[in-house]
N, C-alpha and C positions, 0 to 999 in steps of 0.2 A: 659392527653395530655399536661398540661404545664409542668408538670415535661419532658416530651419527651422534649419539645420544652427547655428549660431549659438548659437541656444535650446537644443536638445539639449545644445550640450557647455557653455555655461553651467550648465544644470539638472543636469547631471552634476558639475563641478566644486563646485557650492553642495553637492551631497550628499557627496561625498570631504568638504569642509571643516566638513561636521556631523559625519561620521565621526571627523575629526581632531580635535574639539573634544569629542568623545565619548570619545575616550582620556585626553585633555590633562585634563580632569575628573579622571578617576582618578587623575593624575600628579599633581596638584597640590594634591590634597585628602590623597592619601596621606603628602607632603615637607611637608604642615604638618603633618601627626600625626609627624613624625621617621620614615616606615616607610623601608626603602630602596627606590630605584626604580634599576633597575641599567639599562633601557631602557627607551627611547621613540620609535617610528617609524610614519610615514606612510606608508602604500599594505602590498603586498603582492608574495611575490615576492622573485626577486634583491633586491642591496641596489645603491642608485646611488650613493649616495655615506653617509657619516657621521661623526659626532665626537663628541669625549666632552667635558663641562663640567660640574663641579664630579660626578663621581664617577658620572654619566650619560653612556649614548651614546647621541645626538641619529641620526636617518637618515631616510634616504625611499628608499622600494622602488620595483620599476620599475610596478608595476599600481597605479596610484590608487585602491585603492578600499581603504577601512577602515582599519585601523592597528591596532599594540596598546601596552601598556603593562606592562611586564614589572616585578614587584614581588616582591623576596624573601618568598619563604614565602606567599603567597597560599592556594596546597593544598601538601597533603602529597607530591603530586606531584614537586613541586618537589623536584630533588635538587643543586640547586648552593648551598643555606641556610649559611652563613657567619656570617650575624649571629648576637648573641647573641637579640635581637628580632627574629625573624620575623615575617608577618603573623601568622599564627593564635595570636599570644602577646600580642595588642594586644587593646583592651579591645573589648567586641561591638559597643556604638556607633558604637564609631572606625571597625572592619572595614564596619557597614553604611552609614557615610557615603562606604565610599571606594567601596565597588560601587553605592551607589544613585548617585555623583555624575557616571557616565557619563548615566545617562537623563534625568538632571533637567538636565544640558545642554541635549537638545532640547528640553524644558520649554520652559527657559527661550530657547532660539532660535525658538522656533516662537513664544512670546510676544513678542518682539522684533518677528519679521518682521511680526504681525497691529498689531502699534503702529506700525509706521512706516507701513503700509497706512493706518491710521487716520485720522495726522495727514497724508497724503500723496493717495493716490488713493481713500481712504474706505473701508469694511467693508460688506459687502452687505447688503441687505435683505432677512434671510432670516425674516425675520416677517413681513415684505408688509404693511409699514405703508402706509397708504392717504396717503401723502407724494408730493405733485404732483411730476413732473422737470421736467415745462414744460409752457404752458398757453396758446401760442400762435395765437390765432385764434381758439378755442373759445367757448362758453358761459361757461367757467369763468373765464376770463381778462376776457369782456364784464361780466362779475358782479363784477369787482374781486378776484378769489383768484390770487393768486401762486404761483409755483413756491418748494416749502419745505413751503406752506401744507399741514396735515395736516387731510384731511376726516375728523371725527368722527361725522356725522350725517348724513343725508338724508331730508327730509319727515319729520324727527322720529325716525328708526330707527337708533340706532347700527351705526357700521362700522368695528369694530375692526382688518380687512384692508382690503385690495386687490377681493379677490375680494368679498367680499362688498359694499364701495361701490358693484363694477361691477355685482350684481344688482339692487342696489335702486335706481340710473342707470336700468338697461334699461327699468326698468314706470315711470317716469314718463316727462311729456310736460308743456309750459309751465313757468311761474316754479311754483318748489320752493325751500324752505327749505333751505341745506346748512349747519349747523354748520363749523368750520372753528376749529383750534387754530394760533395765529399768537402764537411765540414763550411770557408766560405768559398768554395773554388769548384767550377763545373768544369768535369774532363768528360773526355768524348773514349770511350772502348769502343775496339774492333771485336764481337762475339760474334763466333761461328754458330749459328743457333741449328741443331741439328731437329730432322722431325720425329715423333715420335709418334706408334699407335696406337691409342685411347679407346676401350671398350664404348663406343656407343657414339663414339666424335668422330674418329677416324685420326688423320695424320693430323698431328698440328707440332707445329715450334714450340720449343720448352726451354729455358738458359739455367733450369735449373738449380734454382733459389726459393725462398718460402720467406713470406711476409714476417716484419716485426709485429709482433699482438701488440707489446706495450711499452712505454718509452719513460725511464728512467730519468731524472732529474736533479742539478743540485741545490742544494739549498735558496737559493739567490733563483735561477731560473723556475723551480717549482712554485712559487707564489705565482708567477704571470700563467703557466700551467694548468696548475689549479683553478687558479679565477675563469680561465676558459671553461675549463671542467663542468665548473661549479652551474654556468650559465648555460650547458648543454644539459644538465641535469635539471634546475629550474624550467627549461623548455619540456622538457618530459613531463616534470609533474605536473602541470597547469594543463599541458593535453590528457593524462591519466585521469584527471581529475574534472576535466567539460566532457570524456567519456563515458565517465562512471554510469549517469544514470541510463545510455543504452545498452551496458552491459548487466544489467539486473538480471531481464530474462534468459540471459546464457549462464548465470550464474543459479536460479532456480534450474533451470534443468538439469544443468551438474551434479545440484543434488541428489535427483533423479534419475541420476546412472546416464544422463546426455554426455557426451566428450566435454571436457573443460579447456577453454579457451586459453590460449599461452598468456594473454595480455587481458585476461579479466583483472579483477580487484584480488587482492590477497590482505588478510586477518595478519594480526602479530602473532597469529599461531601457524599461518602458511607463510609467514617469513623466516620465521624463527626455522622451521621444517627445511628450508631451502638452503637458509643458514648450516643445517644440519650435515644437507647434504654436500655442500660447499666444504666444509672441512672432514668429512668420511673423504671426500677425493684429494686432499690438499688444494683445492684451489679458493685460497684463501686470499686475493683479490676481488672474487666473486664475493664470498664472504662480506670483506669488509665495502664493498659496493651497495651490495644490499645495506648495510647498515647506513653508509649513506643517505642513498635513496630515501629509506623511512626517517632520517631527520628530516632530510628535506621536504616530502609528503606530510610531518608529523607540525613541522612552521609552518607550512601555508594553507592548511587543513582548519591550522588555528585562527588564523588570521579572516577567514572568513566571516563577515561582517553580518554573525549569524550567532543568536545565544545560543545554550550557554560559552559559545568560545572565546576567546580571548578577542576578537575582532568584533563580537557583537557590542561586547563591553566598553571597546573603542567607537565604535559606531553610534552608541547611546552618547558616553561623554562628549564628542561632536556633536551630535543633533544639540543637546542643551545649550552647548558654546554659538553656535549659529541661532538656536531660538531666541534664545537672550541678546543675542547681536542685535536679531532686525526688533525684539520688542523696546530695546533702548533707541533704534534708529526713530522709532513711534514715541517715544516718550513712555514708555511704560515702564515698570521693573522686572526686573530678570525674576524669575520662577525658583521653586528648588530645583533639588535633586528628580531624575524621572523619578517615578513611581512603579517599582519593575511590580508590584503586583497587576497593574495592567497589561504585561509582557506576559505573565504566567502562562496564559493559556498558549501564545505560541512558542513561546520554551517548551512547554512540555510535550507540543507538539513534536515539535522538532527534536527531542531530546527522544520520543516513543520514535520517528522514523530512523531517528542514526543508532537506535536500540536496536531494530531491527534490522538494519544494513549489518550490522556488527554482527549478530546472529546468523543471518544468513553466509557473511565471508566464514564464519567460523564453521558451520557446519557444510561448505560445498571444502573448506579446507581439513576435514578431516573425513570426513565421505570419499572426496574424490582431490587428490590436492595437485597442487602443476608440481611438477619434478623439474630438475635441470636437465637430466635428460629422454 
C-alpha cells in the first residue's frame, strides 16, 4: 500500500511539473521575442508565497496542479495593456511560437521520457518481433540459437511476428530448418522441435523460447528508436482522441456500476492511480509509459484549434493574418486585434462541456477506475 500511495503521488507530481513546464514554454519563448510577461505561477488557488525578478512575479499557489503564464496583451481582453507592444501588435509568427511552445513542451518531454526508457529499461515490442528473451532448456537453445537471436524463418516460411513463428512451431515435429538473424548475418539451425500436450490445443511443436518484451538501446541508436516510438504513440493519441466522444456513454454507465471499458478516457486522477499501480508491482516502464502517453495526449489536446487552448489562440492569430491579407488584396486596411469578447459565448461554452468531460473522467475514475490488471 505505500508503495501504491508512493506511485500515485509521484505520477501526480511528474504531471504538476509537465504542467509547470507547459507555462514556463510560454514565458520564455515570449521574453526572447521582448513581449512582456508580468506573471508566472505554479498550481492554482490562493497564492503561497511569491516574488518579483527582473519586472516578473514568480509564485506558487496552494493546489498543484497547472499554472499559468500572464503576458500583456495576449487578447483584447486584457485591460491592464500598458505597453506600447502588446502581444497582438507582434508579428503572427512570433504570437504562434509563443502559444504553440506550451504543447510542444510535452512533445518534447514525452520524447525525453521514451529516450531515457530506451537507453535504460528498453522500449517495448510493440511489433512482436519474433526476438528470443530466453531459450533456456529448449529445443531452441539445444540447436545453438540464443536469446537476441531474431527467427526470420521456419521450415522455409517467413515469420515476420511473434504470433505467426508461434503457428508455424505448432504444425511441425522433428529437426526443422529455423532461419535466424544474428546481429548482420542470417544462419540457418537444425531444431529437433519435439511435440508437446497443451490443455485445450492438443499436441503442437514448441522450441522452447519466450519473446523479448523490450529492446534496449545505445545512445547513438536510441534517437532513431525513439523517433519510431514517438510516431506510434502520436498515432494512438489522435485515434483516443476521434474516439472520445463515442465513449461518453460507457463512461456514464461506469459510473453507474456498468463494467468499465479498458480503452475508455481516463482523468489525471485514473492515471495517476495506474501510475500507482505500476510501481506497487515494479513495473516501472509501464509507469514511465503512461507518463508519456499523457504528454503527448496533454500537446495535442492543446493544440486543438478550440478556445480556451493554445490552438484556439493560434487559430484566432491566423484568421486576422488571412483577413487582413485579402482586405489589403481589396485596398482596404487591415482591422485590429479580434475582439475575443464576441468568442465569449463559445469559450464558455466549450469551457462548461470540457468542465464536464473532466467531471465525468474523474468520478467514473474513482467510482469504478481501469486497473492494470
Amino acid at each position: 500500500m505505500v508503495a501504491y500511495i508512493a506511485g500515485i503521488v509521484l505520477f501526480a507530481l511528474c504531471v504538476c511539473l509537465s504542467l509547470a513546464l507547459h507555462e514556463a514554454g510560454h514565458m520564455l519563448t515570449a521574453r526572447a521575442f521582448g513581449m512582456k510577461v508580468r506573471r508566472f505561477f505554479v498550481g492554482m488557488g490562493p497564492t503561497v508565497f511569491s516574488f518579483r525578478r527582473r519586472g516578473v512575479e514568480y509564485g506558487l499557489k496552494a493546489v498543484p496542479i497547472g499554472g499559468f503564464c500572464d503576458i500583456s496583451g495576449m487578447t483584447t481582453l486584457d485591460e491592464n495593456v500598458r505597453e506600447e507592444r502588446p502581444m497582438w501588435n507582434f508579428k503572427t509568427w512570433q504570437r504562434t511560437a509563443v502559444m504553440a511552445a506550451g504543447p510542444l513542451t510535452h512533445f518534447l518531454l514525452g520524447f525525453l521520457i521514451l529516450f531515457v526508457m530506451a537507453v535504460s529499461l528498453g522500449l517495448p515490442n510493440t511489433a512482436s518481433k519474433p526476438v528470443l528473451g530466453s531459450t533456456d532448456g529448449g529445443a531452441a537453445a539445444a540447436a545453438g540459437i540464443r536469446p537476441g537471436d531474431e527467427i526470420v524463418s521456419v521450415a522455409g516460411k517467413p515469420t515476420p511476428t511473434w504470433q505467426e513463428m508461434v503457428g508455424v512451431v505448432r504444425a511441425q515435429a522433428g529437426p526443422t530448418p529455423v532461419g535466424v538473424r544474428r546481429g548482420d548475418e542470417v544462419l540457418t539451425f537444425q531444431v529437433t522441435i519435439p511435440r508437446v500436450h497443451r490443455e485445450g490445443v492438443g499436441e503442437i511443436g514448441v522450441i522452447g523460447a519466450s519473446v523479448q518484451t523490450a529492446f534496449q538501446y545505445g545512445p547513438i541508436d536510441a534517437v532513431g528508436a525513439t523517433a519510431a516510438y514517438t510516431g506510434q504513440m502520436f498515432a494512438q493519441t489522435f485515434e483516443r482522441l476521434i474516439e472520445m466522444p463515442q465513449r461518453i456513454p460507457g463512461l456514464v454507465s461506469a459510473v453507474f456500476g456498468g463494467e468499465r471499458e479498458h480503452n475508455s478516457p481516463v482523468s489525471v486522477v485514473g492515471a495517476s492511480r495506474l501510475g500507482g499501480e505500476a510501481a506497487e508491482a515494479g513495473l516501472w516502464s509501464v509507469f514511465f509509459l503512461l507518463l508519456a502517453g499523457l504528454n503527448f495526449f496533454l500537446g495535442v489536446f492543446n493544440l486543438l484549434p478550440l478556445l480556451p487552448m493554445d490552438g484556439g489562440h493560434i487559430a484566432v492569430t491566423w484568421y486576422e493574418k488571412v483577413r487582413d491579407k485579402i482586405r489589403g488584396l481589396r485596398g482596404r486596411p487591415a482591422l485590429g486585434p479580434v475582439d475575443y469578447t464576441r468568442l465569449a459565448n463559445v469559450t464558455m461554452a466549450l469551457v462548461v462541456v470540457g468542465g464536464l468531460f473532466v467531471a465525468l473522467t474523474v468520478t467514473a475514475d474513482i467510482v469504478n477506475p481501469i486497473r492494470l490488471t
